[in-house]
MDAnalysis code that builds the backbone (N, CA, C; Angstrom):
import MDAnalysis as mda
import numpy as np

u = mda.Universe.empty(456, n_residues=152, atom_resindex=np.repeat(np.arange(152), 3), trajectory=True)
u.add_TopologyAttr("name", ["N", "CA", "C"] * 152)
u.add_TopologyAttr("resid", np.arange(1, 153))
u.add_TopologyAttr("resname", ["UNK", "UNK", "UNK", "UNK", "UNK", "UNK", "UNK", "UNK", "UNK", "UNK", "UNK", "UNK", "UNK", "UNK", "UNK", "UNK", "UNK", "UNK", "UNK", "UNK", "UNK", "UNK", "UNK", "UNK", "UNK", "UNK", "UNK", "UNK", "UNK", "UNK", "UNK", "UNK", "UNK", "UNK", "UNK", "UNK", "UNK", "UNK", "UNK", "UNK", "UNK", "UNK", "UNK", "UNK", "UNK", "UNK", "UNK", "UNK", "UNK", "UNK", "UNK", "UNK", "UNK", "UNK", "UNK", "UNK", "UNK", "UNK", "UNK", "UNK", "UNK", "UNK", "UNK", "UNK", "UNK", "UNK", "UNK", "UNK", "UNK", "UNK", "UNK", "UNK", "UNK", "UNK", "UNK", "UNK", "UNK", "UNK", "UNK", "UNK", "UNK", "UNK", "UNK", "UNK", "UNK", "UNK", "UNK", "UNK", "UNK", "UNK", "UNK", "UNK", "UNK", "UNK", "UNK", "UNK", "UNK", "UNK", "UNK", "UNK", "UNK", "UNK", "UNK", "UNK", "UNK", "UNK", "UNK", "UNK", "UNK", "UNK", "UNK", "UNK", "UNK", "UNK", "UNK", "UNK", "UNK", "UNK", "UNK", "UNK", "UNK", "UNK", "UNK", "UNK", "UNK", "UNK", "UNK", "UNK", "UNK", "UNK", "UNK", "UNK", "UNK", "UNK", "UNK", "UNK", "UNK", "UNK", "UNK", "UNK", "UNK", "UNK", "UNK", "UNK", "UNK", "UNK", "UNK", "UNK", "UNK", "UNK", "UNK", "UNK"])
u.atoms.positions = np.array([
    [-0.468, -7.905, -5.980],
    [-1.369, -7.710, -4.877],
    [-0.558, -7.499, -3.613],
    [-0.938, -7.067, -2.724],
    [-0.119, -6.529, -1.411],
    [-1.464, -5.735, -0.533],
    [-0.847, -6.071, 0.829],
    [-1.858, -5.372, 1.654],
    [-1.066, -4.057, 2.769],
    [-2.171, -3.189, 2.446],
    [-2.084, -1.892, 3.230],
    [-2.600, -1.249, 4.341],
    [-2.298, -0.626, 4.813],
    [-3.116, 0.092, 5.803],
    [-3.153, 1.691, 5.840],
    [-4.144, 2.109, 5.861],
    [-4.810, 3.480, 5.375],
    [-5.288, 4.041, 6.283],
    [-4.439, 5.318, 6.923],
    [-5.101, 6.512, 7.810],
    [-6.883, 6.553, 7.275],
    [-7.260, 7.242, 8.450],
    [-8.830, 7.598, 8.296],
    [-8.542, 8.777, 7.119],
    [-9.430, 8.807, 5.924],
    [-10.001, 9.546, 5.186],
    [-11.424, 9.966, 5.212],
    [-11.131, 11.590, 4.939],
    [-12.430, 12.482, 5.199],
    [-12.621, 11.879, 3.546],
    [-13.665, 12.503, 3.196],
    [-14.418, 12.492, 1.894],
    [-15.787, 13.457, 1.733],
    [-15.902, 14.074, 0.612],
    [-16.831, 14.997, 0.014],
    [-16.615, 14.612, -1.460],
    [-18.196, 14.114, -1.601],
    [-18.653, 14.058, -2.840],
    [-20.178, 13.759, -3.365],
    [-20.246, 12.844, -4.341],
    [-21.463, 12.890, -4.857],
    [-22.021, 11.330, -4.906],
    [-23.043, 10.894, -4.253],
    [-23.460, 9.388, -3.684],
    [-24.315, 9.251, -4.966],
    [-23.883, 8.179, -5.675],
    [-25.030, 7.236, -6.672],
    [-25.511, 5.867, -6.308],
    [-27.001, 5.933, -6.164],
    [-27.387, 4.559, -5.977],
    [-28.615, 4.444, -6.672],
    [-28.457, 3.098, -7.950],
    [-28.974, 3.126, -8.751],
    [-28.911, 0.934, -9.046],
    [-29.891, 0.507, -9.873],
    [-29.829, -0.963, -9.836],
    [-28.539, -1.160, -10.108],
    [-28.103, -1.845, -9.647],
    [-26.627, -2.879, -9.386],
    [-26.327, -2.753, -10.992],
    [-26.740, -3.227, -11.882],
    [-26.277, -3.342, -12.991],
    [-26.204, -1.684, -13.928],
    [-26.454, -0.880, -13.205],
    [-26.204, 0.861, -13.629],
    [-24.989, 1.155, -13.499],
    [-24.427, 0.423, -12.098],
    [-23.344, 0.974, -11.716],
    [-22.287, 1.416, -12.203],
    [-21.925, 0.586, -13.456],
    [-20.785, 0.922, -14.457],
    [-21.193, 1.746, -15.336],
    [-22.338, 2.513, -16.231],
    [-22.640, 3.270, -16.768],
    [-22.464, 4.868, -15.944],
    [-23.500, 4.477, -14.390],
    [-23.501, 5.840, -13.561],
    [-22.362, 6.231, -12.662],
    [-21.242, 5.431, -12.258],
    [-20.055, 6.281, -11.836],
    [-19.347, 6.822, -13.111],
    [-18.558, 6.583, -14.110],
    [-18.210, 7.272, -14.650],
    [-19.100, 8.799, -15.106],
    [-20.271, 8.930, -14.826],
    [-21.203, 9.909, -15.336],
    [-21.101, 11.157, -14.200],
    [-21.597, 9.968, -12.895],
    [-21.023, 11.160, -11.655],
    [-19.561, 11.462, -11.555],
    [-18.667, 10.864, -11.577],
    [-17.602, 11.666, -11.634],
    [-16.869, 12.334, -12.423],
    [-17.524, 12.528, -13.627],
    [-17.750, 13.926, -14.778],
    [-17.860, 14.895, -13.659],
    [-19.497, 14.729, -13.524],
    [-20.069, 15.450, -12.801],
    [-19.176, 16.410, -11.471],
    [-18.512, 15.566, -10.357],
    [-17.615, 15.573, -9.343],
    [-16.594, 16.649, -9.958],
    [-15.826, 16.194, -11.495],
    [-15.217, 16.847, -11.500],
    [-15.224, 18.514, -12.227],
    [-16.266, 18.914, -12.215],
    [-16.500, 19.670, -12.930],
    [-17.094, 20.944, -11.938],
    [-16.892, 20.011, -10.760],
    [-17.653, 20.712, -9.078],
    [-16.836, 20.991, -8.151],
    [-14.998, 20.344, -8.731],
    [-14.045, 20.567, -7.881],
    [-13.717, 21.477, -6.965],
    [-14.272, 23.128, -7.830],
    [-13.814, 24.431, -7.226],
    [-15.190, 24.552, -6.009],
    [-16.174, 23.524, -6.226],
    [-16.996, 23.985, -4.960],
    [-16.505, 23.550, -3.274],
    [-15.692, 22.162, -3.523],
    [-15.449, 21.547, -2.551],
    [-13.697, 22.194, -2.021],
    [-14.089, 22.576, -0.282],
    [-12.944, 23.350, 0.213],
    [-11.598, 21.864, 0.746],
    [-10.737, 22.758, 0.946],
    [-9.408, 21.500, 1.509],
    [-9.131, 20.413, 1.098],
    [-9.306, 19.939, -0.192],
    [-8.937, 18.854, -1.394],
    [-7.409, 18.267, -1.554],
    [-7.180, 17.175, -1.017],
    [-5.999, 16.747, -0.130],
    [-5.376, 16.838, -1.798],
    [-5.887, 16.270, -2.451],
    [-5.421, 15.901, -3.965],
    [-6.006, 15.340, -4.660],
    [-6.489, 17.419, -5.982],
    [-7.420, 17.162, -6.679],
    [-7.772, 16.271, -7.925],
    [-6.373, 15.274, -8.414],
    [-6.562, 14.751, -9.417],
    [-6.846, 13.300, -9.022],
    [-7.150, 13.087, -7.720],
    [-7.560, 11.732, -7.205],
    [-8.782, 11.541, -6.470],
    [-9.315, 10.481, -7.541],
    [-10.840, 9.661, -7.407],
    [-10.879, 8.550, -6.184],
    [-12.054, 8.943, -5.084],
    [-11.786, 8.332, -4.332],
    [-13.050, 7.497, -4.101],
    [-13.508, 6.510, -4.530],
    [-15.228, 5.460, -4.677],
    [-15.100, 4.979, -3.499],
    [-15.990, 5.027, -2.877],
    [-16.132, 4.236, -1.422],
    [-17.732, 3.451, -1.654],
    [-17.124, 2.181, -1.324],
    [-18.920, 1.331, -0.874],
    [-18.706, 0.710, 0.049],
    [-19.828, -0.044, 0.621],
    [-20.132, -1.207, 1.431],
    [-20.251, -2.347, 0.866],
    [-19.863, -3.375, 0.734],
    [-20.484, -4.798, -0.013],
    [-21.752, -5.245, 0.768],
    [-22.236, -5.604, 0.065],
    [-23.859, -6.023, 0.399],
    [-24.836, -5.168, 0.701],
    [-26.375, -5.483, 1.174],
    [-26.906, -4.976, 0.982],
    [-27.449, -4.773, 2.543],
    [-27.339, -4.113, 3.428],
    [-26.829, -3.938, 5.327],
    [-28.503, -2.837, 4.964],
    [-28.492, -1.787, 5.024],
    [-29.295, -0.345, 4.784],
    [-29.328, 0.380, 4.025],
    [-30.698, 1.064, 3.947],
    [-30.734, 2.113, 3.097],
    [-29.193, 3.191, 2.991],
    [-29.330, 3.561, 4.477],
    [-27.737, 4.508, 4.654],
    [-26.443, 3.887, 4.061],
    [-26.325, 2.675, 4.036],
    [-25.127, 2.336, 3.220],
    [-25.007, 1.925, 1.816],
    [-26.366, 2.096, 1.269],
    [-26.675, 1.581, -0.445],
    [-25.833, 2.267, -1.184],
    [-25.115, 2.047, -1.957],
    [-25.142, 2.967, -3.009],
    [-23.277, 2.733, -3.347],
    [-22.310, 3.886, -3.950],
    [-21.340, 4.288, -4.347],
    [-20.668, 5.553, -4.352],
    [-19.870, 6.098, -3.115],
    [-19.897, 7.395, -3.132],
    [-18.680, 7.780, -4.212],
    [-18.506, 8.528, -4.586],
    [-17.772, 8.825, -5.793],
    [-17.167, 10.575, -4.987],
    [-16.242, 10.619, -4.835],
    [-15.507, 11.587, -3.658],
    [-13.927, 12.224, -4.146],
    [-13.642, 13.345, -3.360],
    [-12.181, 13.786, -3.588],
    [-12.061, 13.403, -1.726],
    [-11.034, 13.294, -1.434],
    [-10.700, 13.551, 0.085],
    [-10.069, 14.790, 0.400],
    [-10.520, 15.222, 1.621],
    [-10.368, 16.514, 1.936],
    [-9.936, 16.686, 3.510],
    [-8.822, 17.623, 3.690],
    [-7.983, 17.848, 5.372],
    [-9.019, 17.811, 5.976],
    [-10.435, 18.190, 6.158],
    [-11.409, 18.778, 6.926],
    [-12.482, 19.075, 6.345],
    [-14.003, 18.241, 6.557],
    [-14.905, 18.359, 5.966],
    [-15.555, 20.013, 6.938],
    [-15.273, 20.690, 6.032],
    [-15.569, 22.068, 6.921],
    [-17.134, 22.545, 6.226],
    [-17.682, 22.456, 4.533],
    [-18.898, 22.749, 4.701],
    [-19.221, 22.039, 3.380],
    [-20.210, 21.549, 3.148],
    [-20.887, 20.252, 2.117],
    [-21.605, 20.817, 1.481],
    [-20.720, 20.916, -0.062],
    [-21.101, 21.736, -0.496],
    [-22.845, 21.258, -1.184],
    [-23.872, 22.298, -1.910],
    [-25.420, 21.445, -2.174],
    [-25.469, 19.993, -3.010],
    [-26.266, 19.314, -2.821],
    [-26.369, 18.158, -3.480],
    [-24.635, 17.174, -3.379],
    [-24.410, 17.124, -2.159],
    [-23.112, 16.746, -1.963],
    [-22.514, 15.650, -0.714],
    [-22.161, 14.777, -0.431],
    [-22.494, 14.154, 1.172],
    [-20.497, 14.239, 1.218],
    [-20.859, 13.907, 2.918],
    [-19.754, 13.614, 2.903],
    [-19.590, 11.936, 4.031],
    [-18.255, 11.894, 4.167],
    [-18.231, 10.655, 4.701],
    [-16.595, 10.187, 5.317],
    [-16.728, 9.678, 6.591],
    [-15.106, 10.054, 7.492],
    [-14.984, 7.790, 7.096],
    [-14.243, 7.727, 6.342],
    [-13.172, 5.823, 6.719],
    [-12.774, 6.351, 7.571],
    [-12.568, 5.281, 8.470],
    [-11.839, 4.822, 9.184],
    [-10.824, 3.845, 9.204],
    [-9.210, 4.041, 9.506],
    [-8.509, 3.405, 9.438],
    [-8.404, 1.921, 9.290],
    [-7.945, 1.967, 8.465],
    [-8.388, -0.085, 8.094],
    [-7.072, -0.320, 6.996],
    [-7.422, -1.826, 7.473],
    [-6.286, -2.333, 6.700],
    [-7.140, -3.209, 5.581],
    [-6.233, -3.402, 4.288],
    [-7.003, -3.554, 3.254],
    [-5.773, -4.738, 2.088],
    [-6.694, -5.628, 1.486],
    [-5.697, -6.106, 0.134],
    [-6.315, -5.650, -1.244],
    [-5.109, -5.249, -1.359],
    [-5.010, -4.068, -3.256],
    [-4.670, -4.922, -4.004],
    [-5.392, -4.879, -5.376],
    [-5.258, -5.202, -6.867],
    [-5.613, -3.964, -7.602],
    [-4.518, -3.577, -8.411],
    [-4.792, -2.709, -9.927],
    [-5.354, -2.920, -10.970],
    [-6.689, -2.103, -10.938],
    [-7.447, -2.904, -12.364],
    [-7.316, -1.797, -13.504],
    [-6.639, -2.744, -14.850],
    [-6.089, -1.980, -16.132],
    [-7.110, -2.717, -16.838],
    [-7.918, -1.499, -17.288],
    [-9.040, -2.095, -18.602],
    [-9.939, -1.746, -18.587],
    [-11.180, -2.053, -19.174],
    [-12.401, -1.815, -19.096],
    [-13.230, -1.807, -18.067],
    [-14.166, -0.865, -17.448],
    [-14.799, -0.883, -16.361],
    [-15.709, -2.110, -16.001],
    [-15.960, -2.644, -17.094],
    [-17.008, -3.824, -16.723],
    [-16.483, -4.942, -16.599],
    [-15.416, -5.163, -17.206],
    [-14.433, -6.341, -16.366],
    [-14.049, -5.866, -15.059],
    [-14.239, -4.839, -13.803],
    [-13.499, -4.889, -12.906],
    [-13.976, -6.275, -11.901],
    [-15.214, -6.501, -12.238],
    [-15.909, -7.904, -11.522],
    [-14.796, -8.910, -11.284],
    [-14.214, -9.154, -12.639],
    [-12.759, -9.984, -12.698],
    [-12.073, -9.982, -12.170],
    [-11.219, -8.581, -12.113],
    [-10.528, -8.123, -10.970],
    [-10.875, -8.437, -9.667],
    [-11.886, -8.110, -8.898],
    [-11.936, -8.459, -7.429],
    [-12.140, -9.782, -7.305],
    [-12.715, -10.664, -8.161],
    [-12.534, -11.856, -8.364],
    [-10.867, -12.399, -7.940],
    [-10.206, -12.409, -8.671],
    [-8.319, -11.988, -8.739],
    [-8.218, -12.180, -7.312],
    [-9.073, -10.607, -6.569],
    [-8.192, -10.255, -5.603],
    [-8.868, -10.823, -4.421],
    [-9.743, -11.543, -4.221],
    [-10.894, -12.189, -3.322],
    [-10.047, -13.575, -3.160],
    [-9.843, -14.439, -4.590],
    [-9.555, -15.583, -4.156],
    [-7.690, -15.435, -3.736],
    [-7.209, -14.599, -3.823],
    [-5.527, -13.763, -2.889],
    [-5.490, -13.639, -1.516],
    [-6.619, -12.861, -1.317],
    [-7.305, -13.192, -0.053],
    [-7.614, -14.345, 0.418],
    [-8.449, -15.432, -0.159],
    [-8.461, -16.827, 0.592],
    [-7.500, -17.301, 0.607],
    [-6.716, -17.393, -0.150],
    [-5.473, -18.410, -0.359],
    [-4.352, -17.841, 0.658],
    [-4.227, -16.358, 0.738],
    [-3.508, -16.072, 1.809],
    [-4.123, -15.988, 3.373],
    [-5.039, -16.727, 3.377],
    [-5.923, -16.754, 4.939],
    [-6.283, -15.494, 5.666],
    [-6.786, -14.104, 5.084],
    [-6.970, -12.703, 5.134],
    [-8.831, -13.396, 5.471],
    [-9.567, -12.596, 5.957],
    [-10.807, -12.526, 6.153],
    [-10.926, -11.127, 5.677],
    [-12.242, -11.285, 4.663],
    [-13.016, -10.048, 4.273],
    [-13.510, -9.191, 5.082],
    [-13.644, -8.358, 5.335],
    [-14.960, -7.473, 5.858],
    [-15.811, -6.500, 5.583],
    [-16.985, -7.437, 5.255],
    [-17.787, -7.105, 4.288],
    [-18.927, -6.097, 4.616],
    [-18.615, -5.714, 5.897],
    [-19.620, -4.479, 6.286],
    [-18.442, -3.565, 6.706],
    [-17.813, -2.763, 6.012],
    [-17.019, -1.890, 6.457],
    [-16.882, -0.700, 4.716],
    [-16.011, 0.323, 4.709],
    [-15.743, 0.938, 3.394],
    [-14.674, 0.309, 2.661],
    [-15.081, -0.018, 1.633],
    [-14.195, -1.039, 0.553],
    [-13.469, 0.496, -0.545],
    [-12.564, 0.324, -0.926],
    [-12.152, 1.517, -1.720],
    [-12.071, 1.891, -2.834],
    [-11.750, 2.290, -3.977],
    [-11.424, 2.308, -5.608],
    [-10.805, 3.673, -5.604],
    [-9.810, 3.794, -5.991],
    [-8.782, 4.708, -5.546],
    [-7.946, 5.052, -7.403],
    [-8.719, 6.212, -7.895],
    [-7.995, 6.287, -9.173],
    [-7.568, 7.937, -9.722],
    [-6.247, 8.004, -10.474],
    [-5.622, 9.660, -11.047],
    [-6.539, 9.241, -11.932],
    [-7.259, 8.768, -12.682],
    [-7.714, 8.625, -14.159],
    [-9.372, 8.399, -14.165],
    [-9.538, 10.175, -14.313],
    [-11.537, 10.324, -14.057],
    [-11.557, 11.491, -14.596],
    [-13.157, 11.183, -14.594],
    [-13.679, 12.640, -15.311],
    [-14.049, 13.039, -16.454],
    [-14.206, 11.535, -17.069],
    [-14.168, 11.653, -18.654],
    [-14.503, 10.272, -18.965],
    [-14.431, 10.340, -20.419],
    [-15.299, 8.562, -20.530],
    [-14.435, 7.673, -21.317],
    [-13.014, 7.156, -20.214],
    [-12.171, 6.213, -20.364],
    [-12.828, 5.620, -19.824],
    [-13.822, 4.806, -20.156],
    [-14.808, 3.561, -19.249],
    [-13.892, 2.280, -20.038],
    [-13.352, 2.692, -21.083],
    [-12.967, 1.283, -21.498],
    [-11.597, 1.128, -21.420],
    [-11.276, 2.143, -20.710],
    [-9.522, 2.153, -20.589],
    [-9.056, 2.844, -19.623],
    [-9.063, 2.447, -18.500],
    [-8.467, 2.768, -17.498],
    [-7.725, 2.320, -16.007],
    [-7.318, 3.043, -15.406],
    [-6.804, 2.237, -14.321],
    [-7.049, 2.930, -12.583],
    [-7.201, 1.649, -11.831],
    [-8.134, 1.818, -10.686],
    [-7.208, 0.859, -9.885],
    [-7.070, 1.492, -8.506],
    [-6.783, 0.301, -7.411],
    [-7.976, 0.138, -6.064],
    [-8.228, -1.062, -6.171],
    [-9.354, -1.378, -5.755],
    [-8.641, -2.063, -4.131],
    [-9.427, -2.037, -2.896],
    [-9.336, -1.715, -1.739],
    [-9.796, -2.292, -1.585],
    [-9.395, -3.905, -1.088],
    [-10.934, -4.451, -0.347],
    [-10.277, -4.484, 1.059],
    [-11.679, -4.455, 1.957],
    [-11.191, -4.184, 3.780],
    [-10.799, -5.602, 4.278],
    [-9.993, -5.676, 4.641],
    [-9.908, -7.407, 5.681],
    [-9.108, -7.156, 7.530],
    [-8.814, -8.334, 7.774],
    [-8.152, -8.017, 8.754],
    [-7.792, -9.283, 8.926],
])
């Protein structure tokens, strides 16, 4: 675990929000989807990287959900059925999750109580990250993800 800090990222992609317990079935599904839409989306910083952005909790409608994204130099035009979305620079503590998608719960578990123990405060209304080369296909039970949570 180790903590980072991350220039603002643009993002263009495809927003799923669906009951809490979908979530692990419907991102891997949208980002099939995402990737199969690559050639629609312009200025793709780097196309073999999955970029999930959420909010923790439940704040608004506008922040529900899981955006499932490539990042891009310049959101110049969105492409149909597509959102986009600008992070803002933040600093963050990372854990790598190797395994099955439905254990990642575990994982931030891991990386939550790293955070208390190292006296980091969450922030739980801001973009939390999941940052992965390995999408697009249905390694749901085998794969690897670095997960972003925001603190300061």
């Amino acid at each position: 675990m180790k903590v980072v800090e991350l220039d603002e990222k643009k993002l263009v992609g495809i927003r799923v929000v669906c009951p809490d317990d979908q979530y692990v079935k419907e991102i891997p599904k949208t980002s099939a989807l995402l990737k199969q839409r690559l050639g629609d989306i312009q200025e793709i910083v780097h196309p073999a990287r999955l970029v999930g952005a959420f909010i923790v909790g439940d704040y608004s409608e506008e922040e529900d959900g899981y955006w499932v994204c490539v990042e891009v130099t310049e959101v110049k035009e969105i492409p149909e059925g597509m959102v986009s979305l600008v992070v803002p620079k933040q600093k963050y503590a990372v854990i790598t999750h190797k395994g099955p998608n439905h254990q990642i719960r575990s994982t931030y578990e891991q990386l939550h109580r790293w955070i208390d123990d190292h006296q980091f405060e969450r922030i739980h209304r801001a973009w939390h990250l999941e940052i992965s080369d390995e999408w697009g296909h249905d390694r749901i039970n085998d794969f690897e993800v670095d997960l972003y949570d925001t603190i300061k």
